[in-house]
N, C-alpha and C positions, 0 to 999 in steps of 0.2 A: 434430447439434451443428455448431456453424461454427466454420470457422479458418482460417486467415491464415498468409503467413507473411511474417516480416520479416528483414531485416540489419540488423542494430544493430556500432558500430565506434567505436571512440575511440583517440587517439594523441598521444601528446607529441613534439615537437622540442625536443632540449638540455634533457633531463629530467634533473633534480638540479642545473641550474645558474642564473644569478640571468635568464638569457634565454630558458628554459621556457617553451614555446605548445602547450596544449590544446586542440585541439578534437575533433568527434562527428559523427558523421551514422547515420542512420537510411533506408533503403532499404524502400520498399515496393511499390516498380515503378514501371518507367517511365512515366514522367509523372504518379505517381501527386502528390494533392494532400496528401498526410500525411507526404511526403518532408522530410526535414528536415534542419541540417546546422550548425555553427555553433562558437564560441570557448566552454571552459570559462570561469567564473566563477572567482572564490578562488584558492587555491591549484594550481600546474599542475603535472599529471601525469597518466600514462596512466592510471592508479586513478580519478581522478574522473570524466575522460574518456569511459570504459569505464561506468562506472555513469551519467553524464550523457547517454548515447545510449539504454541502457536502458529507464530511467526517461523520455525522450521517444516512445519508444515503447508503452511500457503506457499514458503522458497518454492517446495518442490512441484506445486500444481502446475501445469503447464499454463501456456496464456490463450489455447484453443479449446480446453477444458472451460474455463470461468467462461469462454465468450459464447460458450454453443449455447 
């Protein structure tokens, strides 16, 4: 079976207030090309945050990787 491993991270600055900035990064090694990194969407906070580096990460697995 294959696998991988990744760092997934997400964070808020001045969370709960109307100057709230989300963003995420996702870590799969240096210099890797599935590295990823970036501003929440919608509403901000580490919650979304947190599930928006997640979910950039599973994007990128392939669908023969989870099934091996």
């Amino acid at each position: 079976m294959a696998s991988a491993t990744v760092y997934t991270d997400g964070a808020c600055l001045d969370q709960g207030t109307k100057n709230a900035r989300a963003g995420y990064g996702v870590f799969w090694g240096d210099g890797h090309k599935n590295n990823r990194f970036g501003r929440v969407t919608g509403p901000q906070d580490s919650n979304r945050a947190e599930l928006r580096a997640a979910h950039q990460a599973i994007k990128t697995v392939s669908f023969r990787v989870l099934m091996a």
